[in-house]
C-alpha positions as CSV (number, residue, x, y, z in Angstrom):
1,X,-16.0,-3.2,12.3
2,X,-17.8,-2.8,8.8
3,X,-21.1,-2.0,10.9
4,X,-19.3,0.2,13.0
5,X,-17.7,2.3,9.9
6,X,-21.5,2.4,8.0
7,X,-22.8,3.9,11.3
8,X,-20.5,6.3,11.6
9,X,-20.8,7.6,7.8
10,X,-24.6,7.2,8.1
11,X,-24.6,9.6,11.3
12,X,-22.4,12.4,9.5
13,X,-24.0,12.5,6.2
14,X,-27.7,12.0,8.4
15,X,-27.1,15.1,10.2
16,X,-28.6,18.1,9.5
17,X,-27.5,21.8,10.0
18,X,-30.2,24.2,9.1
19,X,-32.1,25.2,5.8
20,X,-29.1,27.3,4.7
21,X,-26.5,24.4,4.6
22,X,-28.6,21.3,5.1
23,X,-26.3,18.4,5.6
24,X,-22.1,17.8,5.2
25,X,-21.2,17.5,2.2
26,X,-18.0,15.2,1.2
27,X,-15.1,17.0,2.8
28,X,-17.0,17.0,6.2
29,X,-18.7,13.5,6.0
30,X,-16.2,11.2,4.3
31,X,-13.4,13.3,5.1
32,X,-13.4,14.0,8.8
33,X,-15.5,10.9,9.0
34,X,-12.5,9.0,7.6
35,X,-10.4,10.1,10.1
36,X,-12.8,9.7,13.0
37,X,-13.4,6.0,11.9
38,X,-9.7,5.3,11.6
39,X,-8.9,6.6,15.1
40,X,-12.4,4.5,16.7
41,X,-11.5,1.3,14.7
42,X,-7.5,1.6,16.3
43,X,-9.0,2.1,19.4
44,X,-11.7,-1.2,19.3
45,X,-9.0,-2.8,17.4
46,X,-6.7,-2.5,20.3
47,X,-9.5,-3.3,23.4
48,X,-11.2,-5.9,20.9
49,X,-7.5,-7.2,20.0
50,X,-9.6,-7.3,16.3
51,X,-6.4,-7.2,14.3
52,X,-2.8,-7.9,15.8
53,X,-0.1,-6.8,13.6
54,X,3.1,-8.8,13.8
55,X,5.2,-5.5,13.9
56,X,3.0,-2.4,15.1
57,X,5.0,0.1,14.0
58,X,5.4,-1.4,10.3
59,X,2.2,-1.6,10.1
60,X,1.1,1.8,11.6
61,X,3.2,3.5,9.0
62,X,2.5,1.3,6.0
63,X,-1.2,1.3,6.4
64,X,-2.0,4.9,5.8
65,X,1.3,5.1,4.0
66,X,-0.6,2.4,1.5
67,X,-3.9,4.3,1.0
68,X,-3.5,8.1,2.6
69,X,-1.7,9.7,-0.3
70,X,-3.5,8.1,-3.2
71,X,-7.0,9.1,-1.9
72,X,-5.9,12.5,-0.8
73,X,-4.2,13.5,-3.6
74,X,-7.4,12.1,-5.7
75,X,-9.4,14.3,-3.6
76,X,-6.9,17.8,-4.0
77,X,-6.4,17.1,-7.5
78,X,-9.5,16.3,-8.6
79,X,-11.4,19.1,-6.6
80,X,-8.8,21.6,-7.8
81,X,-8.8,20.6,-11.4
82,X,-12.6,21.1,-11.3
83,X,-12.4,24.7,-9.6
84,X,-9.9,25.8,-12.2
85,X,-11.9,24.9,-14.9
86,X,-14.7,26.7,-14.5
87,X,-13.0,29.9,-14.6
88,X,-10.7,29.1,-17.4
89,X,-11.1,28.0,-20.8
90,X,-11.0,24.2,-22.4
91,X,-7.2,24.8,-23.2
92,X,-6.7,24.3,-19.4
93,X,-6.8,20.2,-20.5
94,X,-3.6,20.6,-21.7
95,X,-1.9,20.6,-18.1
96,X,-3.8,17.7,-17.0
97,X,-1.5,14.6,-18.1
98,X,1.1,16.9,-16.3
99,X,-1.0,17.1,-13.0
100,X,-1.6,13.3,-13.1
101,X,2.1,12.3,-13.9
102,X,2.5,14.3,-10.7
103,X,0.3,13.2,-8.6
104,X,1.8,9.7,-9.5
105,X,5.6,10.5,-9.0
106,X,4.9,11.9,-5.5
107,X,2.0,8.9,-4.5
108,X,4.9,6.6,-5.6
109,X,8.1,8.3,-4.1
110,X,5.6,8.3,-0.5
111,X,5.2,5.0,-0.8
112,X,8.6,3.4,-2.3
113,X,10.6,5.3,0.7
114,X,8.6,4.5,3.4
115,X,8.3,1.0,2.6
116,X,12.2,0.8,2.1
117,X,12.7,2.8,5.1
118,X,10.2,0.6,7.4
119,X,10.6,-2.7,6.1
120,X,13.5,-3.2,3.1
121,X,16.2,-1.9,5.8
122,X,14.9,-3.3,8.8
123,X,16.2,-6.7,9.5
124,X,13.9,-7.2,12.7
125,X,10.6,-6.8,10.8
126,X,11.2,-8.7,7.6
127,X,12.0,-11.6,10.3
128,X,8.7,-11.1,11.9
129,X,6.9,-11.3,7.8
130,X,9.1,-13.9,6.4
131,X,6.1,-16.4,5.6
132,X,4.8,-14.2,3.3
133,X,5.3,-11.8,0.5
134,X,4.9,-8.0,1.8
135,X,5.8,-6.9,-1.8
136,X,2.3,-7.5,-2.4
137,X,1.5,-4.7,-0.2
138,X,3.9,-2.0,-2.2
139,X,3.1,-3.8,-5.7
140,X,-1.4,-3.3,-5.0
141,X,-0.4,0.5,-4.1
142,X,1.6,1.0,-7.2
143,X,-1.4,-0.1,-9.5
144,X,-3.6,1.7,-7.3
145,X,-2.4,4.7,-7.9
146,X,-2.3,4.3,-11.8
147,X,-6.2,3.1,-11.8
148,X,-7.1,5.9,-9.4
149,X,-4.8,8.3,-11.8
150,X,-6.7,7.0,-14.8
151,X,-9.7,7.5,-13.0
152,X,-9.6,11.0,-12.2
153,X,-8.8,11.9,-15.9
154,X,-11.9,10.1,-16.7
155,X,-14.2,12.2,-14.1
156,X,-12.6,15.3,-15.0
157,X,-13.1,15.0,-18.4
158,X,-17.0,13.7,-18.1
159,X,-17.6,16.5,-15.9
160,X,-16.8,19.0,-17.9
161,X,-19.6,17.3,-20.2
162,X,-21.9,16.8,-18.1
163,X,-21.7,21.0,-17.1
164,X,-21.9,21.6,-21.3
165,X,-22.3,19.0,-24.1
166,X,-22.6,21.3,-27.2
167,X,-18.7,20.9,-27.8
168,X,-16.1,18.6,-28.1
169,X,-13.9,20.6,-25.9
170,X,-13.2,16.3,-24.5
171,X,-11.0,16.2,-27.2
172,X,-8.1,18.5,-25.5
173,X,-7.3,16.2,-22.5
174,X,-7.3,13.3,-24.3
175,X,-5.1,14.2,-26.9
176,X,-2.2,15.4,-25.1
177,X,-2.9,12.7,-22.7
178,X,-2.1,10.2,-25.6
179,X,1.0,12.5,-26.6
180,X,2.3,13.0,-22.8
181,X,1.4,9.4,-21.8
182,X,3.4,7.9,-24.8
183,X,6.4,10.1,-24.1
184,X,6.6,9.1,-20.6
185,X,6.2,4.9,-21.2
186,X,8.8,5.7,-23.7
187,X,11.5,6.8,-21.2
188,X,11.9,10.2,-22.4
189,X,10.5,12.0,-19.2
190,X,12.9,9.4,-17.3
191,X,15.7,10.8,-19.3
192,X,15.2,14.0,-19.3
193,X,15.4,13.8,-15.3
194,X,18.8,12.4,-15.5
195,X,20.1,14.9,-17.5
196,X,18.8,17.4,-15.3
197,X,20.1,15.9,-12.2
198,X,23.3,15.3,-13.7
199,X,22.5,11.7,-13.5
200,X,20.8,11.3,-10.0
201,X,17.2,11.0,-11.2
202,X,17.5,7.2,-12.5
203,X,14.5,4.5,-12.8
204,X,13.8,2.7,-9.9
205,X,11.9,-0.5,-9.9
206,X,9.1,1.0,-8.5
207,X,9.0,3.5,-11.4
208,X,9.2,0.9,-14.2
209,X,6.7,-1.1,-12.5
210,X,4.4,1.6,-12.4
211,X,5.4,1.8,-16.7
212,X,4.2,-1.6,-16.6
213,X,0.8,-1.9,-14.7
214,X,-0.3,0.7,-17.0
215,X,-1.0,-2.0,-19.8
216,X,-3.7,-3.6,-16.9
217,X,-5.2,-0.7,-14.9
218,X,-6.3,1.8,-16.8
219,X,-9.2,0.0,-18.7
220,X,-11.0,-1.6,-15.3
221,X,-12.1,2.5,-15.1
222,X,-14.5,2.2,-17.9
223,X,-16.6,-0.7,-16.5
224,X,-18.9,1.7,-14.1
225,X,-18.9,4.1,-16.0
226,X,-20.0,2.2,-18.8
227,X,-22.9,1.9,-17.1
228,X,-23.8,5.6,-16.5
229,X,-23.8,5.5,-20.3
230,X,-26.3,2.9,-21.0
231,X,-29.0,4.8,-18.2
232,X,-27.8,8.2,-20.0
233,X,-28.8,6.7,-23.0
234,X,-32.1,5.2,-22.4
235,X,-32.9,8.9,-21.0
236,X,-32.3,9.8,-24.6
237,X,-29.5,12.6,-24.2
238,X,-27.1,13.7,-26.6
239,X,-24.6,10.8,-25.9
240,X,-21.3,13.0,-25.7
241,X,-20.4,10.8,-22.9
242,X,-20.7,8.3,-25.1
243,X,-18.0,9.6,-27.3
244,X,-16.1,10.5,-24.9
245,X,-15.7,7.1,-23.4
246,X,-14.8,5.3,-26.9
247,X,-12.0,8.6,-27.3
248,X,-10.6,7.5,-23.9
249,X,-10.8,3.9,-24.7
250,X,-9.1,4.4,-27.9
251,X,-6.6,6.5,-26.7
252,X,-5.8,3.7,-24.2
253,X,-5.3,1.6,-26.7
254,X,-3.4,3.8,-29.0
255,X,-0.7,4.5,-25.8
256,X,-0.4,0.3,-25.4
257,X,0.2,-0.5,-28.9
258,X,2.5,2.6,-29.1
259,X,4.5,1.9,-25.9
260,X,4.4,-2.3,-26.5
261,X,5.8,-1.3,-30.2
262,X,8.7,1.0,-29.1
263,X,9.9,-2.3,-26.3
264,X,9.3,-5.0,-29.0
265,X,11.3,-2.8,-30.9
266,X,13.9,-1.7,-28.3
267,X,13.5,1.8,-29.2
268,X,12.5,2.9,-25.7
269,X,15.2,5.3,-23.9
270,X,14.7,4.8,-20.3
271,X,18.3,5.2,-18.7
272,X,20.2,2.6,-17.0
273,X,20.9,3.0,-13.0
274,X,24.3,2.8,-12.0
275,X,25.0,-0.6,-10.2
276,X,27.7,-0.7,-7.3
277,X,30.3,-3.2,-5.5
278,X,29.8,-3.6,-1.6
279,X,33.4,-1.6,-1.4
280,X,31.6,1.1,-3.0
281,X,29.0,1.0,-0.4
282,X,31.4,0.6,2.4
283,X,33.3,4.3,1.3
284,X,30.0,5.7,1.3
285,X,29.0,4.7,4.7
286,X,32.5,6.0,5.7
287,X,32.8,9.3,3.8
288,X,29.2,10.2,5.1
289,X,29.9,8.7,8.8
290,X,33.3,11.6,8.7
291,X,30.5,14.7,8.0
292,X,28.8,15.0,11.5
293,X,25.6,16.5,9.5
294,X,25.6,13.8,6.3
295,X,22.9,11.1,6.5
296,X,22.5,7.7,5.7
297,X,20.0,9.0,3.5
298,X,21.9,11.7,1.8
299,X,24.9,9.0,1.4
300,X,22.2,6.8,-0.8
301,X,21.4,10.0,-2.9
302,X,25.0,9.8,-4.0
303,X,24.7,6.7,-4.7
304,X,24.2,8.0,-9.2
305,X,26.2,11.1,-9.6
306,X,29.9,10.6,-7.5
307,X,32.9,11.9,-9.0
308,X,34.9,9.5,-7.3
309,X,32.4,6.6,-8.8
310,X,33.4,7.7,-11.9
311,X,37.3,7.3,-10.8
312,X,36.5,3.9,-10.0
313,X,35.1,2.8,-13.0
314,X,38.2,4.6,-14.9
315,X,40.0,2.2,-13.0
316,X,40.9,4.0,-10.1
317,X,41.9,1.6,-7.2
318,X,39.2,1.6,-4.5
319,X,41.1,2.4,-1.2
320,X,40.5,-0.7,1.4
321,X,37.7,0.6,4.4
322,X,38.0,-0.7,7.7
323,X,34.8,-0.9,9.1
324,X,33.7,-1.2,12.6
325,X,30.7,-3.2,13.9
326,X,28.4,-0.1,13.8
327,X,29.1,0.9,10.6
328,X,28.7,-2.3,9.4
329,X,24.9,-2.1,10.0
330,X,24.5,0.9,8.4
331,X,26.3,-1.2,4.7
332,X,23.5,-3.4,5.3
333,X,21.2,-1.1,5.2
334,X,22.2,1.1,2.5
335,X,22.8,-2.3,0.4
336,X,19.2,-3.5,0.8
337,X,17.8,0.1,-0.3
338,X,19.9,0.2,-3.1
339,X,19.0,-3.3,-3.9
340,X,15.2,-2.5,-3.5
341,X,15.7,0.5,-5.8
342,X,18.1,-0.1,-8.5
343,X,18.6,-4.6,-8.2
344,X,17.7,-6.9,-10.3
345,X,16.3,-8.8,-7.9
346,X,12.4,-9.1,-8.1
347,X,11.3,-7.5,-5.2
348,X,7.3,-7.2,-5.4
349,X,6.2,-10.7,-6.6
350,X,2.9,-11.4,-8.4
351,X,-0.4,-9.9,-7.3
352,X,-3.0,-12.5,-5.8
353,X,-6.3,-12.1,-7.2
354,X,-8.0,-10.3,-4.0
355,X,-4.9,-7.4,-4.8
356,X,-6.1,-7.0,-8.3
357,X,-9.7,-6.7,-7.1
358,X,-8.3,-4.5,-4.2
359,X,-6.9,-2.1,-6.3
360,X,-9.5,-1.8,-9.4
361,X,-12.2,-1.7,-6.6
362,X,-10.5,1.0,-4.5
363,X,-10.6,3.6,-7.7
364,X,-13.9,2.1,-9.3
365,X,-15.5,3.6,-6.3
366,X,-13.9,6.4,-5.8
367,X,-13.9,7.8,-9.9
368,X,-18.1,7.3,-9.7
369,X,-18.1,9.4,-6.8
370,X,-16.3,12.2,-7.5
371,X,-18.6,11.7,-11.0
372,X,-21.2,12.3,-9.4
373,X,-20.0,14.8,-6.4
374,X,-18.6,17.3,-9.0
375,X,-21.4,16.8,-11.6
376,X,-24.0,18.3,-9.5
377,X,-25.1,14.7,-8.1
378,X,-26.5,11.8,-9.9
379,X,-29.5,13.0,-11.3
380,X,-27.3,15.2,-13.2
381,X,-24.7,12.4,-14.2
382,X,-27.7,10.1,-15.2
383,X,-29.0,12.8,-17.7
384,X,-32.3,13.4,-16.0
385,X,-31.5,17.2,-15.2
386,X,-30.1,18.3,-18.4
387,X,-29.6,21.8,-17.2
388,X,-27.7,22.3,-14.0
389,X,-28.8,24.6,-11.3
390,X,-25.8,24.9,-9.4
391,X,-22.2,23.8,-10.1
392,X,-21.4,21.6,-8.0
393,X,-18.3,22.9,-6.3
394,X,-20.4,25.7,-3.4
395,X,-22.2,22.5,-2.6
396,X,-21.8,19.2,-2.2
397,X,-18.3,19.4,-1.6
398,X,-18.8,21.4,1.7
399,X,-22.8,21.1,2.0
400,X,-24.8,18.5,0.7
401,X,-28.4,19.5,-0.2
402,X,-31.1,17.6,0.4
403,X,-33.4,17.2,-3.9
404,X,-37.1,17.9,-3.2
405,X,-38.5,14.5,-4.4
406,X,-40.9,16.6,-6.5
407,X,-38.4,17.9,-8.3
408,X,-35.3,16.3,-8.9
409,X,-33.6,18.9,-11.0
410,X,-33.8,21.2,-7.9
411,X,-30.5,21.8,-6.4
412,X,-32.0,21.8,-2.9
């Protein structure tokens, strides 16, 4: 299969299209590529019987559930960050804590729903995986998408060096990253949602577990690119990547000591989800089973913010529900979600060590190539073409051009 996959990649990038455009660039190779070699390795997977799932459809919507929305928001984010900011000023580093925090809430509200949806609610599958610990599989994602978050904050920031290193334009990001980033391990972004949302918006604990892997996954980043240093250096270039990797470093440090002090110190403001009784769950199932258009889903959303919740906890008798045996499925169900989301019941489990390695790998990889993709390619990133000759976004991206080996500074 990994033969198979290298083939495949080899023959897109390998193909050329004419002096004018020369060969795919990443979109074309990696990304239709990507999808070509998922569908061929489904379809040898199934003659082959390579991989047998133990449930296909959990595992048809987990996989690219795991992996899809990470890597392609990476890829938008990253891409459009980069477009922007060569038509707008250094100022624009302001927004990008905001983007990330985005692209991390929606990554993570993908992935929480559709696991609790195709596995936390579904009786028959978690029978089928009962022998092992498939919150491993939510838990890797969750840290994956803080190390490839922290990633692309890295390449965005060294791009914009490696396009001009005669200022310390660095600075921006990084500093309202530290500000932004403190804030939201704090609680205060969590709070602020609630209020908003008249209480609806709550932590879950998939939210406060992605708080927590941020103490772990955002310094793996600076490993390979560490290295990109060290051969910048030794071309003898003025190191602002250099400084720019001990700001970020320090910064990272500066938002773990920050956000460890303010939880030592129980100073940290996240709010508290509401907790139910099965009776409560029971009237939801039944009010939302009376509305012919009201969801299951929509009966969980109400789960926070009910007025008559808040009768109950006045002390409000709770008015007895007879339940028949289809409804009775449905409590189960909405039970387990809320217990997946709000319980205090440990629901991911520890990562094994190939997880960790998954995860750091996974955005190791792709933060040195989008490095190198938006920096006008590696001779750029490595310093030996101190002046670029084309910016990276035309080409590359799209078309790939092919250096003259005479002159590696030509953009092809």
């Amino acid at each position: 299969m990994i033969a198979l996959f290298f083939s495949l990649y080899a023959a897109f990038f390998s193909l050329y299209l004419g002096e004018e455009y020369q060969h795919p660039g990443f979109v074309l190779a990696y990304g239709v590529g990507h999808i070509i070699a998922i569908v061929v390795g489904e379809a040898v997977g199934q003659i082959f019987r390579v991989l047998t799932p133990l449930d296909e459809r959990y595992a048809s919507k987990m996989g690219p559930c795991t992996l899809g929305p990470a890597l392609v928001g990476f890829f938008i984010g990253t891409s459009g960050y980069g477009v922007a900011r060569r038509h707008s000023g250094p100022w624009l580093g302001v927004l990008m804590p905001f983007m990330l925090s985005g692209y991390e809430l929606l990554c993570l509200h993908i992935i929480a729903s559709n696991f609790s949806a195709e596995f936390v609610q579904e009786k028959a599958v978690r029978r089928k995986y009962c022998r092992d610990n498939q919150g491993v599989v939510i838990s890797l994602a969750i840290a994956m998408i803080h190390a490839l978050a922290e990633g692309a904050r890295l390449t965005l920031i060294l791009v914009d060096i490696a396009h001009d290193e005669t200022h310390l334009d660095f600075l921006v990001p990084i500093c309202s990253g530290v500000v932004w980033n403190a804030t939201v391990r704090a609680g205060y972004l969590d709070r602020f949602a609630a209020l908003v949302t008249c209480g609806w918006r709550t932590p879950t604990n998939s939210s406060l577990l992605l708080q927590k892997v941020k103490y772990c996954m955002g310094y793996p980043r600076f490993f390979a690119v560490a290295a990109i240093a060290l051969a910048r250096l030794c071309t003898l270039n003025e190191e602002f990547i250099g400084w720019a990797l001990l700001a970020m470093f320090a910064a990272e440090i500066l938002e773990d000591i920050i956000s460890l002090a303010l939880e030592r110190l129980d100073l940290r403001v996240h709010p508290k989800p509401r907790q139910i009784t099965d009776e409560e769950v029971e009237i939801m199932v039944a009010n939302a089973t009376k509305s012919s258009h009201e969801s299951l889903a929509s009966s969980f959303k109400q789960i926070v913010p009910k007025a008559w919740l808040d009768d109950q906890q006045a002390g409000v008798p709770i008015p007895a529900v007879n339940l028949s045996k289809e409804l009775k499925p449905k409590c189960w169900k909405l039970r387990a979600a809320f217990d997946f989301a709000y319980g205090d019941v440990d629901s991911f489990g520890q990562l094994p060590f190939w997880a960790h390695f998954a995860a750091i790998a996974v955005a190791q990889f792709h933060t040195v190539l989008f490095l190198i993709i938006l920096s006008n390619g590696l001779n750029y990133v490595l310093g030996f073409c101190p002046e670029s000759g084309y910016n990276g976004i035309g080409r590359a991206l799209v078309w790939w051009p092919v250096t003259d080996p005479e002159d590696l500074c030509d953009g092809g």
